[in-house]
DRENDO-519793 format. One record per residue (C-alpha): residue number from 1; x, y, z. Coordinates in steps of 0.2 Angstrom, whole numbers, plus 5000, padded with zeros to 4 digits. Example, Ala and Ser with C-alpha at 12.3 -4.5 7.8 and 13.67 -1.06 7.14 Angstrom:
<nodes>
    k     u     v     w
    1  5062  4978  5039
    2  5068  4995  5036
</nodes>
This chain:
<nodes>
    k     u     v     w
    1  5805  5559  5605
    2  5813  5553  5590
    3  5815  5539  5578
    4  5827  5538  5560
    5  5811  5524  5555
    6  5808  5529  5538
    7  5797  5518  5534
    8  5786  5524  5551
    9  5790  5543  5545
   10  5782  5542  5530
   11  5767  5534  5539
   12  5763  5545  5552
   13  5763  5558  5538
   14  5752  5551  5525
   15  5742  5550  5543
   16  5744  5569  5548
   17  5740  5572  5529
   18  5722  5563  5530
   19  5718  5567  5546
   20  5720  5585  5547
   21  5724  5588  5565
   22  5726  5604  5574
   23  5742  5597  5583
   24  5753  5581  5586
   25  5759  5572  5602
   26  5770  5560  5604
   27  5770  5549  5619
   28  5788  5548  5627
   29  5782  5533  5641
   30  5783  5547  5654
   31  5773  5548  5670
   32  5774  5568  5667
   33  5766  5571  5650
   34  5753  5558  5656
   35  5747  5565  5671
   36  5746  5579  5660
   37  5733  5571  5647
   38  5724  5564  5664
   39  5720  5585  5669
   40  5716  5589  5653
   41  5704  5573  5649
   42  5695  5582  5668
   43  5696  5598  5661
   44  5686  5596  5646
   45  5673  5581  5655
   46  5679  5567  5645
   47  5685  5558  5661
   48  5681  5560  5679
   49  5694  5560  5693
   50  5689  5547  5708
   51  5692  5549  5727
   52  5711  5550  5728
   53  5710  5541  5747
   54  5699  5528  5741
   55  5703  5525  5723
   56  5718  5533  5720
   57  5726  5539  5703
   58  5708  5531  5695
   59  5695  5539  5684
   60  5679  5534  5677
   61  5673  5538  5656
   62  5658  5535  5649
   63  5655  5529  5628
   64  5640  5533  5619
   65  5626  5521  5622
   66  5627  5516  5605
   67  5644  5511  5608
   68  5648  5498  5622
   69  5656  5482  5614
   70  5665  5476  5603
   71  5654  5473  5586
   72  5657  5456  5574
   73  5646  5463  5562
   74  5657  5479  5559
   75  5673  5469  5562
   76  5683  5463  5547
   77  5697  5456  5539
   78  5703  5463  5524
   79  5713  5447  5518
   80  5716  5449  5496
   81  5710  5436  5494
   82  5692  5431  5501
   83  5695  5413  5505
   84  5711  5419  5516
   85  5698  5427  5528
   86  5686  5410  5527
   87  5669  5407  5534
   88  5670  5412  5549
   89  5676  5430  5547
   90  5666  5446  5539
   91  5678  5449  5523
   92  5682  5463  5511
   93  5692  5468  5497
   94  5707  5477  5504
   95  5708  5490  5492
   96  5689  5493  5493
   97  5689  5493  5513
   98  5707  5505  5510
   99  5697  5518  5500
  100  5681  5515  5513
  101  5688  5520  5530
  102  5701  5534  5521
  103  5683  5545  5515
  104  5677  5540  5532
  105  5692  5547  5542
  106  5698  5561  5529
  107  5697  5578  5539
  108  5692  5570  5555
  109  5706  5575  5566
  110  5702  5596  5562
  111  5701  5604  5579
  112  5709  5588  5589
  113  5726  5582  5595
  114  5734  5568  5584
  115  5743  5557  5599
  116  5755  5544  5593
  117  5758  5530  5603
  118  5775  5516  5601
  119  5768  5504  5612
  120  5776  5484  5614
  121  5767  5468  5616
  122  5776  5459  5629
  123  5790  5467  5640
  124  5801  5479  5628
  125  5818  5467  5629
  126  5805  5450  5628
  127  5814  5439  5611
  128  5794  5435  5611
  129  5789  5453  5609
  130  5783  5464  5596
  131  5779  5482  5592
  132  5764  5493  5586
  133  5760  5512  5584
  134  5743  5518  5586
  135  5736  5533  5580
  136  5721  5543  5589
  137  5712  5558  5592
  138  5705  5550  5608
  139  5715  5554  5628
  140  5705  5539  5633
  141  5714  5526  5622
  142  5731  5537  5627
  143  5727  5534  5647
  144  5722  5514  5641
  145  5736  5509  5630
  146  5749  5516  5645
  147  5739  5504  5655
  148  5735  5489  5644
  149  5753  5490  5634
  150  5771  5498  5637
  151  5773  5513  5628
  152  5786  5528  5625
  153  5802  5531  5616
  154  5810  5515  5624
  155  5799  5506  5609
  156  5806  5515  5594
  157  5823  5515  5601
  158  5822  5494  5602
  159  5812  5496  5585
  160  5824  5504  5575
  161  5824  5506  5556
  162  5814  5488  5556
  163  5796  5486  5546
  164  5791  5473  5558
  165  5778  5486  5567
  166  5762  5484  5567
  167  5752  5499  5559
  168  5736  5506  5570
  169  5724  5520  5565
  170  5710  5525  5576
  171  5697  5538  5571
  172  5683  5542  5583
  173  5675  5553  5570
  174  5656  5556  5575
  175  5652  5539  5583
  176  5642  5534  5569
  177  5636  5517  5573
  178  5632  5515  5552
  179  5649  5519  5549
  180  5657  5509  5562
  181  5671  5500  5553
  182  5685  5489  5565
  183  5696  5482  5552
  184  5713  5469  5550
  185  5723  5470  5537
  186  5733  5454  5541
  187  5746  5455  5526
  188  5749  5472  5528
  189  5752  5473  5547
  190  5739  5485  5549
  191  5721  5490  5559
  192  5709  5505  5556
  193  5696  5508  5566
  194  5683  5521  5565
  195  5670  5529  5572
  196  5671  5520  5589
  197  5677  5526  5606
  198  5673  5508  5616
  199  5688  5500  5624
  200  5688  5482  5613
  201  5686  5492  5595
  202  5701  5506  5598
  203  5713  5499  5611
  204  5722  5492  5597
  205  5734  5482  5605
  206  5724  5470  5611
  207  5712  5460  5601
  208  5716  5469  5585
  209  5732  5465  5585
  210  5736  5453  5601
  211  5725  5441  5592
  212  5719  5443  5574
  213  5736  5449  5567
  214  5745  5440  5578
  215  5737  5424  5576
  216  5739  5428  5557
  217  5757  5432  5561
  218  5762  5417  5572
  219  5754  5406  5557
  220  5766  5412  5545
  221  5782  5414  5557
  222  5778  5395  5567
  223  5771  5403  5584
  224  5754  5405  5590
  225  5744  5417  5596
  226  5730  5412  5607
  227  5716  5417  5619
  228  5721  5409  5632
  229  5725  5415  5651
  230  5743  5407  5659
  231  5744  5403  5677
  232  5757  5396  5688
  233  5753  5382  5700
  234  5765  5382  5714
  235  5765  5367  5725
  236  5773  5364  5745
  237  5790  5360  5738
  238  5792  5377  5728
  239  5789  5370  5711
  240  5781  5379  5699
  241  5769  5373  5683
  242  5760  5382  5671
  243  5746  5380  5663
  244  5736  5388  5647
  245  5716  5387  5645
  246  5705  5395  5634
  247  5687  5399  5638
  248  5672  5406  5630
  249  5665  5422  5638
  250  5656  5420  5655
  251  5666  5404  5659
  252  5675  5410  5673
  253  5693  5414  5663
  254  5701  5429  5674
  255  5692  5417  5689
  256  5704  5403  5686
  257  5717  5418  5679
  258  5716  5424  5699
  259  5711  5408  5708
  260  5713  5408  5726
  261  5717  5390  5735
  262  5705  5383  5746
  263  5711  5383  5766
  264  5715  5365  5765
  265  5726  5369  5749
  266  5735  5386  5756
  267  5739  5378  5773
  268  5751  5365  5763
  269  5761  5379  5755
  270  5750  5377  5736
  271  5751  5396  5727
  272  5744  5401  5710
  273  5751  5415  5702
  274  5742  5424  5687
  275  5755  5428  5671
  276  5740  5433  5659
  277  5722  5434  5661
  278  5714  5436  5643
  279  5729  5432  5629
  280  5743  5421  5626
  281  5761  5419  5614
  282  5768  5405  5614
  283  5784  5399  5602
  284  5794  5384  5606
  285  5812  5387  5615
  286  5826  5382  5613
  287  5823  5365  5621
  288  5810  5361  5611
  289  5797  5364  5624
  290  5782  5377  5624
  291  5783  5394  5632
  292  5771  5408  5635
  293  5770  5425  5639
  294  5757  5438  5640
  295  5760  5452  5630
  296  5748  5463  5637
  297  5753  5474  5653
  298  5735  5476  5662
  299  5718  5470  5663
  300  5704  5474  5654
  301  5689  5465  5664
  302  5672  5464  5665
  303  5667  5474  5680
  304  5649  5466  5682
  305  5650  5451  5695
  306  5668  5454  5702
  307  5667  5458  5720
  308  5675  5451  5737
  309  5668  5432  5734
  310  5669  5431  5714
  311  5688  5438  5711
  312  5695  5447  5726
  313  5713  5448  5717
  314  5705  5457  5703
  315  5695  5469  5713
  316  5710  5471  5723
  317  5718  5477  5705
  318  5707  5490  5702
  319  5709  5502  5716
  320  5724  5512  5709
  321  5729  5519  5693
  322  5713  5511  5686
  323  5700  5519  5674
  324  5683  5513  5676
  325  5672  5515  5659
  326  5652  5515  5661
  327  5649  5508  5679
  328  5638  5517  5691
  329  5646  5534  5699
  330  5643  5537  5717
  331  5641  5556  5719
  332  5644  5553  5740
  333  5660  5548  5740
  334  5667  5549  5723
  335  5671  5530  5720
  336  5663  5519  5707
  337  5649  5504  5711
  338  5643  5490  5696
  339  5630  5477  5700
  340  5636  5461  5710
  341  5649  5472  5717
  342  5641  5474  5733
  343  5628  5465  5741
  344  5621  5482  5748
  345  5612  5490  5732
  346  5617  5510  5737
  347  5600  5521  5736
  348  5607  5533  5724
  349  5619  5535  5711
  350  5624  5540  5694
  351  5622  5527  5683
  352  5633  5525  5667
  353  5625  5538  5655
  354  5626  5552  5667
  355  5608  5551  5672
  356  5599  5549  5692
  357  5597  5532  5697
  358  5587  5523  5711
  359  5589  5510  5717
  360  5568  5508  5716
  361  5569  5508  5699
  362  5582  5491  5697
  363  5572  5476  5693
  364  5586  5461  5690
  365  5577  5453  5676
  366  5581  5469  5665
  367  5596  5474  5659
  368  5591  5491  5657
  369  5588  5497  5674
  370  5604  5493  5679
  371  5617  5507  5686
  372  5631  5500  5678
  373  5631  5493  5659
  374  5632  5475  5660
  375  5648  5477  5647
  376  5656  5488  5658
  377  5676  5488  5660
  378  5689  5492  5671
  379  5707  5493  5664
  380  5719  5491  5678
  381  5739  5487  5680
  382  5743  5470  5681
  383  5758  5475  5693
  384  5743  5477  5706
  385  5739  5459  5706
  386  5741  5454  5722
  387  5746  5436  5715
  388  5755  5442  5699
  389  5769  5431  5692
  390  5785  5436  5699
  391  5791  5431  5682
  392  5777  5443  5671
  393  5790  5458  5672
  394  5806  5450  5671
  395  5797  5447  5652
  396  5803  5428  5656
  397  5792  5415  5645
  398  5784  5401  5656
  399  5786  5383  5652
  400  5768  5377  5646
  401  5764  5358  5654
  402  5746  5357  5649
  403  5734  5366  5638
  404  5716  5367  5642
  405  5698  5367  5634
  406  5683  5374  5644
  407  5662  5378  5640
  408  5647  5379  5651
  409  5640  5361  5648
  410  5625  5359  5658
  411  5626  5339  5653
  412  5636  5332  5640
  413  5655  5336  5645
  414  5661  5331  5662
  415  5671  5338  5675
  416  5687  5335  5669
  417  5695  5323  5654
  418  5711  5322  5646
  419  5714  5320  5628
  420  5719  5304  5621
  421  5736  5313  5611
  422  5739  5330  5604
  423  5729  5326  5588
  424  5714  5321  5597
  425  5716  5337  5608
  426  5715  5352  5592
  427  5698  5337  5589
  428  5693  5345  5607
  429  5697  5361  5604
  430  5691  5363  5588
  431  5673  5358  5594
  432  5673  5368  5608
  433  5656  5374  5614
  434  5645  5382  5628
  435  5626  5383  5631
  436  5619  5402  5633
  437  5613  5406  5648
  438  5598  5416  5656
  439  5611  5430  5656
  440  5609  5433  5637
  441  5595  5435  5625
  442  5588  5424  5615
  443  5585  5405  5620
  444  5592  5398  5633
  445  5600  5382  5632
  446  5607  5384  5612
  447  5626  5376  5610
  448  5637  5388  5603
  449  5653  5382  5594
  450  5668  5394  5598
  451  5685  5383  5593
  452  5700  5388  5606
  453  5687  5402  5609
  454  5694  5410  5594
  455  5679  5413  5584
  456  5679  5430  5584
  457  5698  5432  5583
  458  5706  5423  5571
  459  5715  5434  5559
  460  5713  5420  5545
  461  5702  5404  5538
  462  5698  5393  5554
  463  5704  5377  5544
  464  5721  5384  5541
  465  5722  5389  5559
  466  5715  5371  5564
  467  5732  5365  5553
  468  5742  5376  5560
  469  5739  5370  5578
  470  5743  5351  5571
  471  5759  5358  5563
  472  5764  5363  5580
  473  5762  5345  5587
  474  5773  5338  5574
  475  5786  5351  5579
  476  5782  5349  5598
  477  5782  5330  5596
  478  5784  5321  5612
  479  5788  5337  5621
  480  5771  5344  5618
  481  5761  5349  5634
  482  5746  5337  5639
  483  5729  5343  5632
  484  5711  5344  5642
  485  5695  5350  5641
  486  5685  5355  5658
  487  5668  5360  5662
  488  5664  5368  5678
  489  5644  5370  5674
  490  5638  5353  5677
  491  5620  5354  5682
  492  5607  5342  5693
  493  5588  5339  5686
  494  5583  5356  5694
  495  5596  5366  5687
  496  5609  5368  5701
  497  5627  5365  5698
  498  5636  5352  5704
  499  5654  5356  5707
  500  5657  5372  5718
  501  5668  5379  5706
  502  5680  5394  5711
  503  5693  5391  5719
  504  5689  5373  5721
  505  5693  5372  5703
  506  5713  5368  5710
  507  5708  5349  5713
  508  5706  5348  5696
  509  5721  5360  5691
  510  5731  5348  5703
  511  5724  5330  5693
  512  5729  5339  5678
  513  5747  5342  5684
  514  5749  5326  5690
  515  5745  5318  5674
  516  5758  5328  5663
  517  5769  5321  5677
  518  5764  5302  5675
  519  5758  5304  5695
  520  5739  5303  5691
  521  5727  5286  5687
  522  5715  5289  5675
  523  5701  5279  5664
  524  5699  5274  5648
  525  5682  5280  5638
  526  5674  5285  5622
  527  5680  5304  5625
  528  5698  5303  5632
  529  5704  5299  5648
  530  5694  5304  5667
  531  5701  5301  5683
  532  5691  5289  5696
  533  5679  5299  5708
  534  5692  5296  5721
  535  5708  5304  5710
  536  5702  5322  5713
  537  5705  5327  5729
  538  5690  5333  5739
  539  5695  5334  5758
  540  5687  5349  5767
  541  5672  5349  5751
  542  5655  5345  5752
  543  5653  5334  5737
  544  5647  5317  5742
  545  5654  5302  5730
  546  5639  5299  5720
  547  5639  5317  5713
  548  5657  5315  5709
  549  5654  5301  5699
  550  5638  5309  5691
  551  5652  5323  5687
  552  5663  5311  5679
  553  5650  5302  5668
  554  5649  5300  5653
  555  5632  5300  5644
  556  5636  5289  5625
  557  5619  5293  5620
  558  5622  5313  5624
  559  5637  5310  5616
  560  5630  5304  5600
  561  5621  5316  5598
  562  5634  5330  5600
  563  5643  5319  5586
  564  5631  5327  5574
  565  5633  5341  5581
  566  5650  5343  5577
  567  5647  5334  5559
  568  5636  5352  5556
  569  5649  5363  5560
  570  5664  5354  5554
  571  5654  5359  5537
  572  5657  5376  5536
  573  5676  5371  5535
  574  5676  5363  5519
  575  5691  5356  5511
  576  5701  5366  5523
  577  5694  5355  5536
  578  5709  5343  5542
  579  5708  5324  5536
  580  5714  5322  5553
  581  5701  5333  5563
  582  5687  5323  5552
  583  5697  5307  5555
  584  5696  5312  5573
  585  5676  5312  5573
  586  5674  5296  5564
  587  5685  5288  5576
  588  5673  5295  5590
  589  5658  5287  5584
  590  5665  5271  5582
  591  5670  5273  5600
  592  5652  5278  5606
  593  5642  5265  5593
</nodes>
């Protein structure tokens, strides 16, 4: 391994310097030195090797119970100035953070390995790529960084002598959830996270940096960096189309990232092939058009819910060179087992923190008696996608046609609308929202306002990032892609949803391709433009005509209220709330009055 970076040199040894460590390892890239760290993470307990016939090349970890998510309260960005960071972020002085994490971390390395890790976002020779280095004591972020990101010596030999690096500093310390501290340092191109060991806080690479400084980066450099999945919609004559949509959690994302045709659909010759799952870039080309890729180089899923039915693509992914983290361990046969995965609850097994379990002892209603934590994660190559995009390695950027909005919206949005022009879809984005569900605690039924589902991953002040999408519209201008907004979560007057969802969520993919192309019919009401009942396509589904036009109404009086709705959180903003978002509002409620 080697680099001539001086700027990374003097880095890594103000790093070593602070952290004390017994020893330091590069990581080269290769296969060798990794399978090396695999036995040693075996050896000492801190991973567990799976049935190589069954699952090969996987492994399952476990965190501490008091670490299995990622934590808003303990995540912040450290802009200098406080009004940088806005209302929506947890803030703090950068110099006062600096001197924080430093005492926090000083010394906590002694007796541990001090890995370094070049890693790219997007493929190495990508124009749309970037680069990071991560510091960590941890083998478990080694063996997840080679999944989630392309690492080695490849990296600094395409970095060079450039400052344009992302700086990354994970400490696991003691676990200390009181001195947890995940923190972006936006205009210093750097992340420090302590006293974690989860997945989301100390992979680094991916929302650290993939999204809160990149997001921060792509504002001042004229890109964007979203939380979007990309898929490719192939039709019978071999012609591809892509699409972006961002959804809050348990909306279906990777779902739709993976979506499998209905029969009637496959039998024509229709494909969809997954780029990105969870995070998009996206900078206008040459043409003027905007393109997309995935920077990231696996999947890091909820495991919970994904079976044969749900996502067979993304179960399909996980059964080589995956690591498992706090699912259930089956002792019998050595493979891995999480609730929903099965139908067939197995009568014993090892659940997530090492302990007995019973299937007896599971009562569905309580979280706490499952096998598997309902956070648990699998991280698994995105080459394993059975439908990957033959473009994803080529590092090719696709062509964005549309861009789409999503909630769970029991009754207020409908199935499908389009925005009335690229304005009026950052208005939908920007109010985006979903209803909580049984599935979380708390109140069910409470609307939750997550704009472009970037709430908790905006690296700056929401207003500015509201501008900066508009900027991109005037830049775009009449080659911008088509804007919608979709809701799959519909629901009668006892509760059951309406639409089937899954894979029959292509009928709608399809409307919405055919309206970028000037091929689709749509109406004209208060909210933007909804196809007719008969525009969607619904041979070979049991959806009678009357519950496709209740799926395509619109309720004004609903809708008036959601107005105020929006008129509460469009607050928070202040004066860096867009005259032409607020514009946008006053515009809909002369439209509904």
């Amino acid at each position: 391994m080697g680099t001539t970076n001086a700027g990374l040199l003097k880095w890594l040894k103000e790093c070593e310097q602070l952290l004390t460590p017994d020893r330091v390892v590069w990581m080269d890239g290769s296969e060798e030195q990794l399978e090396k760290i695999r036995a040693e993470a075996v050896k000492t307990r801190e991973m567990i090797r799976l049935n190589p016939e069954k699952l090969p090349s996987c492994y399952l970890h476990r965190t501490r119970p008091n670490d299995v998510a990622r934590v808003e309260g303990r995540t912040f960005i450290c802009s200098r100035r406080e009004e940088d960071a806005g209302p929506t972020n947890h803030w703090c002085d950068p110099k006062e953070m600096y001197a924080r994490l430093y005492d926090i971390a000083r010394g906590s390395y002694k007796g541990r390995t001090m890995y370094i890790i070049p890693y790219s976002m997007g493929p190495i020779d990508s124009p749309l790529a970037k680069f990071g280095v991560e510091v960590t004591d941890s083998k478990y972020v080694v063996l997840n960084m080679a999944i989630m990101t392309r690492t080695g010596q490849a990296v600094l030999d395409k970095l060079g002598d450039s400052d344009d690096w992302v700086r990354g500093l994970h400490a696991s310390c003691d676990i200390d959830p009181e001195k947890r501290y995940i923190c972006q340092f936006p205009e210093d191109n750097t992340i420090i996270s302590v006293n974690s060991a989860y997945g989301g806080n100390v992979l680094l690479g991916k929302k650290c940096f993939a999204l809160r400084i990149a997001s921060y980066q792509g504002w001042k450099e004229g890109w964007m960096a979203e939380h979007m999945l990309i898929l490719g919609l192939e039709n019978p004559k071999g012609e591809v189309r892509y699409l972006a949509a961002a959804f809050p959690s348990a909306c279906g994302k990777t779902n739709l990232a993976m979506l499998i045709p209905p029969k009637y659909f496959r039998d024509q010759g229709y494909k969809v092939w997954t780029v990105g799952d969870d995070i998009a870039w996206m900078r206008i080309g040459p043409d003027g058009k905007l393109y997309a890729i995935n920077p990231e180089n696996g999947f890091f899923g909820v495991a919970p819910g994904t079976n044969e039915h749900s996502n067979p693509n993304a179960l399909a992914t996980t059964k080589s060179g995956s690591i498992f983290t706090n699912v259930a361990y089956n002792p019998k046969d050595g493979t891995v087992w999480w609730e929903g995965l099965t139908k067939e609850i197995p009568d014993e097994l090892i659940d997530w923190k090492g302990n007995p379990w019973k299937s007896s002892q599971f009562v569905k209603s309580d979280k706490s008696t499952c096998a598997a934590n309902p956070n648990s994660r699998f991280t698994a190559p995105a080459k394993n996608c059975p439908c990957i995009s033959p473009t994803f390695e080529k590092g090719v950027a696709v062509p964005i046609s549309a861009l789409v909005f999503g909630g769970r919206r029991a009754k207020c949005a409908p199935l499908v609308y389009q925005s009335r022009d690229w304005v009026h879809g950052v208005f939908v984005g920007s109010i985006m929202a979903s209803e909580t569900t049984a599935a979380a605690s708390g109140a069910v039924g409470v609307v939750r306002r997550d704009p472009m589902a970037m709430l908790p991953f905006c690296g700056y002040h929401m207003g500015d990032y509201f501008q900066h999408w508009l900027d991109m519209g005037k830049k775009l201008g009449d080659k911008a892609p088509k804007i919608f907004n979709v809701n799959w979560f519909r629901t009668d007057e006892d509760g059951n949803f309406l639409w089937p969802g899954f894979g029959d969520n292509m009928r709608v993919l399809n409307w919405i391709l055919d309206r970028c192309d000037g091929k689709a019919d749509a109406v004209e009401t208060p909210i933007g433009y909804l196809p007719r009942p008969e525009d969607i396509d619904t041979t070979d589904l049991d959806v009678p005509p009357e519950v496709m036009k209740e799926l395509l109404t619109v309720d004004k009086e609903i809708w008036r209220g959601e107005t105020r709705e929006i008129e509460e959180h469009y607050k928070k903003f202040g004066d860096k709330l867009p005259k032409e978002l607020r514009q946008q509002l006053d515009e809909l409620e002369a439209r509904l009055a």
